[in-house]
N, C-alpha and C positions, 0 to 999 in steps of 0.2 A: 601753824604754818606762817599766820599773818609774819612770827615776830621773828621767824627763821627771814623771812625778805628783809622785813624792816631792821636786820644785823648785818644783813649783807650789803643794801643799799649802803648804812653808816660807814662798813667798812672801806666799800669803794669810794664812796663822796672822801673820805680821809683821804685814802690815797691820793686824789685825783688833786684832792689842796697840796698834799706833799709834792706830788710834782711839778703841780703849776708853780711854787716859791720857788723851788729848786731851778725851775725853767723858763723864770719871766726875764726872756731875752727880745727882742724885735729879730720880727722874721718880716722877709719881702717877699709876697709871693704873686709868680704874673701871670694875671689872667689870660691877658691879650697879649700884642706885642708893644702897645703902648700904652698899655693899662697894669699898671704893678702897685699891691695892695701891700701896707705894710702893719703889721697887726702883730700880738704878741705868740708865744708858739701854745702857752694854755688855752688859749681864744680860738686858734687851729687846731687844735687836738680835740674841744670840744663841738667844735662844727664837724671835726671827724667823723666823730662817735654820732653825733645827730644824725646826719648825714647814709648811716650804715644802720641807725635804730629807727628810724621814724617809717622807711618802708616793710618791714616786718611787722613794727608794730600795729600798721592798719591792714597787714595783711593779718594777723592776729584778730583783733577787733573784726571784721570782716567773717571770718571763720565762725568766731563766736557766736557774730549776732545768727549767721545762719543756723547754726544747731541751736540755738534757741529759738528759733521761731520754727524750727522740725520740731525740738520738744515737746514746746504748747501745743502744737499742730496735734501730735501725737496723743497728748493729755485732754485738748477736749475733746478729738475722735473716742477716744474710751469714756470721757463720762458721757456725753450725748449716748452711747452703747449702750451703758449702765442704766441711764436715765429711760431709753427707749424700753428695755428689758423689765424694767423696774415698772413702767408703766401698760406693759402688753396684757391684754386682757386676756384671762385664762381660759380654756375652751372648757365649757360647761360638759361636768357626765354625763353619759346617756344613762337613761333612767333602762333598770334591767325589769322585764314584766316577770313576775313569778308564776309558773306554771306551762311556760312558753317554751315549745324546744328551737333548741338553737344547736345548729351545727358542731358542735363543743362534745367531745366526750368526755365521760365520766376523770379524767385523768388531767383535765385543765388544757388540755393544747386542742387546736384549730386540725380542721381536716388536712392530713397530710403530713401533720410534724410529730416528731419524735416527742414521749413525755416527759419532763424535765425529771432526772432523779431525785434532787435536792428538795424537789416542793413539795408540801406536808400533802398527804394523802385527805380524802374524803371520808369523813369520819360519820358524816349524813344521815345514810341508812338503806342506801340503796347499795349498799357493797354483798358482796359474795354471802359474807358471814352473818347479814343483821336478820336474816328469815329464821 
């Protein structure tokens, strides 16, 4: 990309000498009504061009700098995230008492809910068929 610019820049700065040779005449140009400048017309066409590039290009610049500091803004919210997550302490298991009943049927689910099909059965010893 760099050299896709840096061929087109060349190409214009040529032109821009082609014309100015071709076009080094004296222009007068009046400011006031008693103020008249007189300067060549490549020296006018490049205050032109300035003239029409310099305020975009700080509105550019301008633009830029703000999405880059949304960026970063952005980039350290997710690692601070990461790093918060990364350091959160794990809530410790409850320890299960063996021999203890708990509201839990033979079937893995909690008073009130449906058994899940998918989940491997109890193979124990307390089923139907183990007497």
């Amino acid at each position: 990309m760099k050299i896709l610019r840096t061929m087109i820049g060349v190409l214009a700065l040529i032109s821009f000498l082609i014309f100015a040779i071709y076009n080094w005449k004296p222009v007068e140009v009046t400011l006031w009504q008693n103020l008249v400048m007189e300067t060549r017309l490549p020296v006018l066409a490049l205050l032109a061009f300035a003239l029409g590039f310099l305020p975009a290009w700080t509105y550019h610049l301008s633009v830029k700098w703000g999405l880059d500091r949304r960026v970063r803004a952005l980039e350290n919210s997710l690692k601070h995230t990461a790093l918060a997550r990364h350091h959160e302490p794990q809530a410790p298991a409850t320890p299960v008492a063996r021999g203890v009943d708990t509201p839990v049927d033979k079937s893995g689910t909690g008073p009130g809910e449906t058994p899940d099909p998918l989940s491997p059965v109890d193979a124990g010893g307390e089923g139907e068929g183990s007497k």
